[in-house]
Residue frames relative to the residue before (quaternion, step in Angstrom):
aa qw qx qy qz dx dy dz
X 1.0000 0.0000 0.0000 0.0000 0.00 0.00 0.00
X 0.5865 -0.6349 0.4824 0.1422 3.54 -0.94 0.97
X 0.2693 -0.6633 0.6496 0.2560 3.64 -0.71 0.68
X 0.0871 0.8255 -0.5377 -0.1482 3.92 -0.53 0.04
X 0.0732 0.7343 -0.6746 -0.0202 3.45 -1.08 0.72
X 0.3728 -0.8205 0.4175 0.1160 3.42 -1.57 -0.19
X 0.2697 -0.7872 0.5524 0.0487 3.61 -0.48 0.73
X 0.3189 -0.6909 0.5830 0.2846 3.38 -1.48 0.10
X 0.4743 -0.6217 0.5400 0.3115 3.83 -1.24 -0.14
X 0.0795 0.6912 -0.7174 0.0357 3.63 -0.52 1.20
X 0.2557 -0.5652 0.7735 0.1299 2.98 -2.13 0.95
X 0.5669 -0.4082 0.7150 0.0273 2.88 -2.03 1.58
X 0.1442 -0.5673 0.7727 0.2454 3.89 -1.26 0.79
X 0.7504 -0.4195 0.4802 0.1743 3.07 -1.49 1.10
X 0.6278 0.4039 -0.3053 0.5912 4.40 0.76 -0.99
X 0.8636 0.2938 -0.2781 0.3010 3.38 0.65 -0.94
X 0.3459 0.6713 -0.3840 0.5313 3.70 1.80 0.41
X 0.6834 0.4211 -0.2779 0.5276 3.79 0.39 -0.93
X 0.4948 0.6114 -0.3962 0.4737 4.01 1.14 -1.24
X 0.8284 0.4512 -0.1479 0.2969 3.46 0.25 -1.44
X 0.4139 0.7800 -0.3903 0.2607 3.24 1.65 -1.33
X 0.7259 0.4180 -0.2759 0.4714 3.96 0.36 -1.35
X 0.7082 0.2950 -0.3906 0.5087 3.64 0.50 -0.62
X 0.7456 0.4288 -0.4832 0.1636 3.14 0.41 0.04
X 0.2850 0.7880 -0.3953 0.3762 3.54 1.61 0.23
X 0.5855 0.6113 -0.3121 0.4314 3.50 1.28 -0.65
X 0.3531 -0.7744 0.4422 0.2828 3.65 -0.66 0.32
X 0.1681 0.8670 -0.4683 0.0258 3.46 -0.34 0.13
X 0.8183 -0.3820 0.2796 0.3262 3.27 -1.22 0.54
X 0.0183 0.8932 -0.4341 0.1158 3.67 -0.37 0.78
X 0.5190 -0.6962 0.4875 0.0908 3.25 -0.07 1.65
X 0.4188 -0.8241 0.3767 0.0599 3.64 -0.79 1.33
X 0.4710 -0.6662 0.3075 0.4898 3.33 -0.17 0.64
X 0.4041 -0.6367 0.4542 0.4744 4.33 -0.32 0.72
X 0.8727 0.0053 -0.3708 0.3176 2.99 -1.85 1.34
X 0.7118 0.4298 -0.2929 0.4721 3.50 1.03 1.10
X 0.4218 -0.6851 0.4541 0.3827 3.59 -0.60 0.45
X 0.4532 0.5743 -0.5614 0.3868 4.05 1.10 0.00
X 0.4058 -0.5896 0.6943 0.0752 2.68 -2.08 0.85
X 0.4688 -0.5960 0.5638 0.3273 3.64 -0.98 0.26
X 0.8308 -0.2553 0.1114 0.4818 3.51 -0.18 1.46
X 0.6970 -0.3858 0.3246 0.5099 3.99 -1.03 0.07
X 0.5165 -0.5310 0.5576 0.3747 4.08 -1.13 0.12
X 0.6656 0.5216 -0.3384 0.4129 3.62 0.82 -0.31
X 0.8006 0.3837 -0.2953 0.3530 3.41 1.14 -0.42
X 0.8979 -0.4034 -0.0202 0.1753 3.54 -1.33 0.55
X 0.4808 0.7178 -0.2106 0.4575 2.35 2.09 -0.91
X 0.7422 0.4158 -0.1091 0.5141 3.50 1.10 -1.22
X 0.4409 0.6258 -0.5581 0.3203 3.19 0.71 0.76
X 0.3641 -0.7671 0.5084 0.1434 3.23 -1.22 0.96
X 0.5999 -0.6944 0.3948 0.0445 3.21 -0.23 2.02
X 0.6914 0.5269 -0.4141 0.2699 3.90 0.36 -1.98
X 0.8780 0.2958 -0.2072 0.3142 3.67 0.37 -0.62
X 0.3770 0.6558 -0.4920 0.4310 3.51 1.29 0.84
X 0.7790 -0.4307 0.3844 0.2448 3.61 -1.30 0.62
X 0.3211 -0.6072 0.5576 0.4661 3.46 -0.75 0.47
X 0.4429 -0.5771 0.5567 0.4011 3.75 -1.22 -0.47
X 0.4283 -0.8140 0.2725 0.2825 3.43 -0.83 0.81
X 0.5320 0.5809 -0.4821 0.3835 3.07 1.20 0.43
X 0.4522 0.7667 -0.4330 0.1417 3.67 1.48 -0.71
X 0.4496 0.4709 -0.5956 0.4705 4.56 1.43 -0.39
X 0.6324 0.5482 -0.4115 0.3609 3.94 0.19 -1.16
X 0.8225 0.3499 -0.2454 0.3752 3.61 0.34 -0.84
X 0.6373 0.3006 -0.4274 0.5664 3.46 1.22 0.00
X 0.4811 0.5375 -0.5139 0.4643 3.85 0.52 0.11
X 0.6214 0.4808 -0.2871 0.5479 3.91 0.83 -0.65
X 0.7141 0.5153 -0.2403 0.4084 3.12 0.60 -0.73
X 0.0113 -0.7482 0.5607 0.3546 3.40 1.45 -1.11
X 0.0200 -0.8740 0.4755 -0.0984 3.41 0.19 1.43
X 0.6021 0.5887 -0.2293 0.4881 3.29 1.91 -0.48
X 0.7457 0.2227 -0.1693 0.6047 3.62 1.45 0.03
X 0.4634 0.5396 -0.4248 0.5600 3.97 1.48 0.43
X 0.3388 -0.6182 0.7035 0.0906 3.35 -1.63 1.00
X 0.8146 -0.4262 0.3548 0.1698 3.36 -1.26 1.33
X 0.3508 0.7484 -0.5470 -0.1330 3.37 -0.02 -0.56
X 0.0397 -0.8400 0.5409 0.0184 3.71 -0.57 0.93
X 0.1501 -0.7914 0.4068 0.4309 3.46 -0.23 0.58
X 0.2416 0.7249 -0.6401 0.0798 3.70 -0.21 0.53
X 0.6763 0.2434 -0.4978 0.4853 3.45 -1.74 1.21
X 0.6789 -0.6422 0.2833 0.2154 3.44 -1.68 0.30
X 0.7163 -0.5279 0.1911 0.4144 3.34 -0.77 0.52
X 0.4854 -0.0229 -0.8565 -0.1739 1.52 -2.20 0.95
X 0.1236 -0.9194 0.0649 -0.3678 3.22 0.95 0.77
X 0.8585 -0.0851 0.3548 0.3602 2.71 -1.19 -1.49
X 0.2466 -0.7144 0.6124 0.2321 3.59 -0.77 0.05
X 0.1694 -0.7740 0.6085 -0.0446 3.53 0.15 1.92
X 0.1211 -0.5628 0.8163 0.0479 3.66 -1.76 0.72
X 0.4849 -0.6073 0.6277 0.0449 3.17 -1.71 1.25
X 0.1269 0.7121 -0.6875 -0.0644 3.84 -0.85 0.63
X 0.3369 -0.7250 0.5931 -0.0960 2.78 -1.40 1.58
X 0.2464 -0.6445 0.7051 0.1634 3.71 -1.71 -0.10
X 0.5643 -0.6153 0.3800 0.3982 3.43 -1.31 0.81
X 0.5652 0.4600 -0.5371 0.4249 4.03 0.36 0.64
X 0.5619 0.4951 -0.5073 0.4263 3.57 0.66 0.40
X 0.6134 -0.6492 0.3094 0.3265 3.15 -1.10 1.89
X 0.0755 0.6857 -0.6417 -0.3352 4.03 -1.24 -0.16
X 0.1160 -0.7665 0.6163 0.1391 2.95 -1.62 -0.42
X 0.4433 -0.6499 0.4476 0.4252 3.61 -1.00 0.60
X 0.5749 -0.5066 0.6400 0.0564 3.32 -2.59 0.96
X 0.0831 0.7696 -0.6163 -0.1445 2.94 -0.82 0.80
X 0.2099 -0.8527 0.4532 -0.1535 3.21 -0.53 1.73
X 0.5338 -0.7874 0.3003 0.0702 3.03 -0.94 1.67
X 0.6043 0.4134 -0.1353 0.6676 3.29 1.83 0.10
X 0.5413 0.7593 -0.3366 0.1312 3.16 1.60 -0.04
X 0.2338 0.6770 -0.4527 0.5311 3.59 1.00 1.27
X 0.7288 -0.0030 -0.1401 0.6702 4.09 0.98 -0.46
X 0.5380 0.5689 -0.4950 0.3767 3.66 0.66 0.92
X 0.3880 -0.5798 0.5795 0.4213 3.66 -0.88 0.63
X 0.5468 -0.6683 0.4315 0.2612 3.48 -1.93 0.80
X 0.4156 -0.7747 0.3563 0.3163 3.37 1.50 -0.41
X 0.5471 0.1116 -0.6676 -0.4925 2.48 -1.37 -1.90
X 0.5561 -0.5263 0.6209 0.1681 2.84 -2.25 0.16
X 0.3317 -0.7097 0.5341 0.3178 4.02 -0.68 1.15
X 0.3444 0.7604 -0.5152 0.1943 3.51 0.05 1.43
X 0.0337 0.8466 -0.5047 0.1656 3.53 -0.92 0.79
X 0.6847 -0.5470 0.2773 0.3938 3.30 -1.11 0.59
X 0.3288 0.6489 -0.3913 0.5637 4.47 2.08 0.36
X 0.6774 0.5029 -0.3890 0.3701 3.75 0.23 -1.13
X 0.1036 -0.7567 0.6258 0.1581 3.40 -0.90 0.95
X 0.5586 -0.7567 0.3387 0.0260 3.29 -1.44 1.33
X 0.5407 -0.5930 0.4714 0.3657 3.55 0.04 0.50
X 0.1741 -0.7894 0.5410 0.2320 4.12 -0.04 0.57
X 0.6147 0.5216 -0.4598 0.3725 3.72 -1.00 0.25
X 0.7065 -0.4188 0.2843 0.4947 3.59 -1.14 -0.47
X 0.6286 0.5625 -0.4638 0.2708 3.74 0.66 -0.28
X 0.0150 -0.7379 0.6410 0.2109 4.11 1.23 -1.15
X 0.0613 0.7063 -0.6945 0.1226 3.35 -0.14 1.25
X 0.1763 -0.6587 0.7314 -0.0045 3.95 -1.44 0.77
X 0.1519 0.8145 -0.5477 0.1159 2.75 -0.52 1.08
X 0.0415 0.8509 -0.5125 0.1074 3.94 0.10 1.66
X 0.1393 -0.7800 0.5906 0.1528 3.41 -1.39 0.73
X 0.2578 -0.7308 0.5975 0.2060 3.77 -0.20 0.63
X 0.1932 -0.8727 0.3883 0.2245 3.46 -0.32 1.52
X 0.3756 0.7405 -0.4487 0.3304 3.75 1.45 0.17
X 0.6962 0.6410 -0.0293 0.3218 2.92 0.95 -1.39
X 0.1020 -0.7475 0.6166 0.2250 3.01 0.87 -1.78
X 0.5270 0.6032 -0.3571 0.4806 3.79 0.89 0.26
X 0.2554 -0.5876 0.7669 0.0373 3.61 -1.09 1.95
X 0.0898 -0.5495 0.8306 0.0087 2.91 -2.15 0.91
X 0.3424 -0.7379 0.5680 -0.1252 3.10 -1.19 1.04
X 0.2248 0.7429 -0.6168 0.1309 4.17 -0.39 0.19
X 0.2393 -0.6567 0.7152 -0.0039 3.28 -1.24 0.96
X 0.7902 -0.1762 -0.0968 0.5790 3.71 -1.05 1.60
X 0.2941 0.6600 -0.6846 0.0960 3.74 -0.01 1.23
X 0.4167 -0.5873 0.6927 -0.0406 2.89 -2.17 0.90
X 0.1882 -0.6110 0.7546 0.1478 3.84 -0.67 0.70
X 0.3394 -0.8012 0.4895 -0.0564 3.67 0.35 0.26
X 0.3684 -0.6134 0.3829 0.5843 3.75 1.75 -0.22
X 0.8651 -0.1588 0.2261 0.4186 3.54 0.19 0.31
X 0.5489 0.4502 -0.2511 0.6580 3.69 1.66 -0.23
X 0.1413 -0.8037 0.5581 0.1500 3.50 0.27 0.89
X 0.0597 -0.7094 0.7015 0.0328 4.40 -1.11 0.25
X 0.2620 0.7067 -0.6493 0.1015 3.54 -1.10 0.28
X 0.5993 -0.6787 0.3318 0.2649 3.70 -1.01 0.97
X 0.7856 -0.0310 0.0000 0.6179 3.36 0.85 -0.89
X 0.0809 -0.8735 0.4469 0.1752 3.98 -0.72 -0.03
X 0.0307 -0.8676 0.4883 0.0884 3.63 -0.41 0.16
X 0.1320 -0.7033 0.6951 0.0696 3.85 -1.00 0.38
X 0.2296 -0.6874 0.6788 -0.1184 3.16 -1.13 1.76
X 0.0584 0.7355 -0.6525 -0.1726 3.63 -1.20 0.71
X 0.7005 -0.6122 0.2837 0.2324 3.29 -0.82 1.45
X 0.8260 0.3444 -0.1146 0.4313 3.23 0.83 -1.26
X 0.6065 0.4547 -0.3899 0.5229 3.36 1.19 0.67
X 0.2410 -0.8018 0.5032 0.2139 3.23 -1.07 -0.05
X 0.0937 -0.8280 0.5114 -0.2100 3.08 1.61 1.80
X 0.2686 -0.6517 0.7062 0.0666 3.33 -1.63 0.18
X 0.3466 -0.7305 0.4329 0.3985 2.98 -1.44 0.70
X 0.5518 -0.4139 0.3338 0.6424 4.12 -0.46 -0.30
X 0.7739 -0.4482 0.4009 0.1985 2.80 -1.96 0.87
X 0.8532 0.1482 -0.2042 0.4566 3.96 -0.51 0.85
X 0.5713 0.7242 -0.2382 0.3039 3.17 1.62 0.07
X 0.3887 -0.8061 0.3325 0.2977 3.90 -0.22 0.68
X 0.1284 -0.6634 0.7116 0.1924 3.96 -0.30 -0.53
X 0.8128 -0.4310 0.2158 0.3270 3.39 -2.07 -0.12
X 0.5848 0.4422 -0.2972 0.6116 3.59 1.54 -0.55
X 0.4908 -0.6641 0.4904 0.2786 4.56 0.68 0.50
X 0.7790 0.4631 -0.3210 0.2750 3.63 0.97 0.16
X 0.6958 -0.5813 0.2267 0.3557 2.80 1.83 0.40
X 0.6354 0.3183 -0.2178 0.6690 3.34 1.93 0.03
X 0.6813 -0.5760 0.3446 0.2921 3.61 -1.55 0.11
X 0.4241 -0.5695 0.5502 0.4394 4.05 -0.59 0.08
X 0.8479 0.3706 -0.2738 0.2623 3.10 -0.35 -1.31
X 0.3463 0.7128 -0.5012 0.3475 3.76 0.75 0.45
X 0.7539 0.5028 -0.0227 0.4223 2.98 1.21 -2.28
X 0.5280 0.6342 -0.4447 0.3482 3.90 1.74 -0.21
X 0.4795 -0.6959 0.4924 0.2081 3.01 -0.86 0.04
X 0.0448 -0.9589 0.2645 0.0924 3.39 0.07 0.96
């Protein structure tokens, strides 16, 4: 049985990712992923940079004026589905099995610890999103399906936490951009 909790997607503007890039080279302490001793990748890498004291960006009145940000309600997904965008943390006795994945040429083959327990991401994406805390190893699936037992999922990826591997150049994962979700939740 799956431990689930949940997180939200935040985007990073892109000026203020590159801003950080040098502090982040620094190592630093890193908060575990809850109900596991994994860390989100090394403390040195980018993901873990700690944003609170970087400039706003100057375009950031334009983007919430675009946004009409002065009459729009938040919308975070935090709490649980339908919702939320929940990730599953597992142990290596949870069953896997192989995806068959529609992209599955820039998808890792897996198996993946998926199963008819994984709670889905609600809306049109069905993200899955599982960490196997022995391991230290994110799985990832874009539009998965437990299918009765015929698992299907659009794109897949396997991430080991403690590296700061990439995936190969031009290649997609469950978010199509070639990097991981669960870096970007909020925890």
């Amino acid at each position: 049985m799956a431990a689930v909790l949940s997180g939200m997607a935040v985007l990073l503007p892109a000026s203020q990712a590159v801003a950080g890039s040098t502090a982040a080279r620094q190592a630093r302490a890193v908060a575990p992923v809850p109900g596991t001793t994994c860390t989100v990748f090394p403390g040195d890498n980018i993901w873990n940079t700690d944003i609170s004291s970087l400039p706003v960006d100057p375009r950031s009145g334009t983007w919430l004026k675009t946004m009409a940000a002065a009459t729009t309600n938040l919308h975070p997904d935090f709490g649980k589905p339908p919702y939320g965008l929940p990730f599953a943390v597992v142990d290596n006795s949870h069953p896997v099995t192989t995806v068959k994945f529609l992209y599955a040429d820039e998808s890792d083959p897996g198996p993946y610890p998926f199963g008819p327990d994984i709670p889905l991401e609600q809306g049109s994406d069905h993200h899955a999103l599982m960490i196997n805390k022995d391991t230290c190893t994110l799985f990832e699936i874009f539009d998965a399906n437990w299918n009765n037992g015929r698992p299907r999922g659009g794109s897949g990826a396997i991430f080991d936490l403690s590296s700061d591997a990439l995936r190969p150049d031009g290649w997609t994962s469950a978010d199509a951009a070639g990097l991981p979700i669960f870096p970007g939740l909020v925890r």
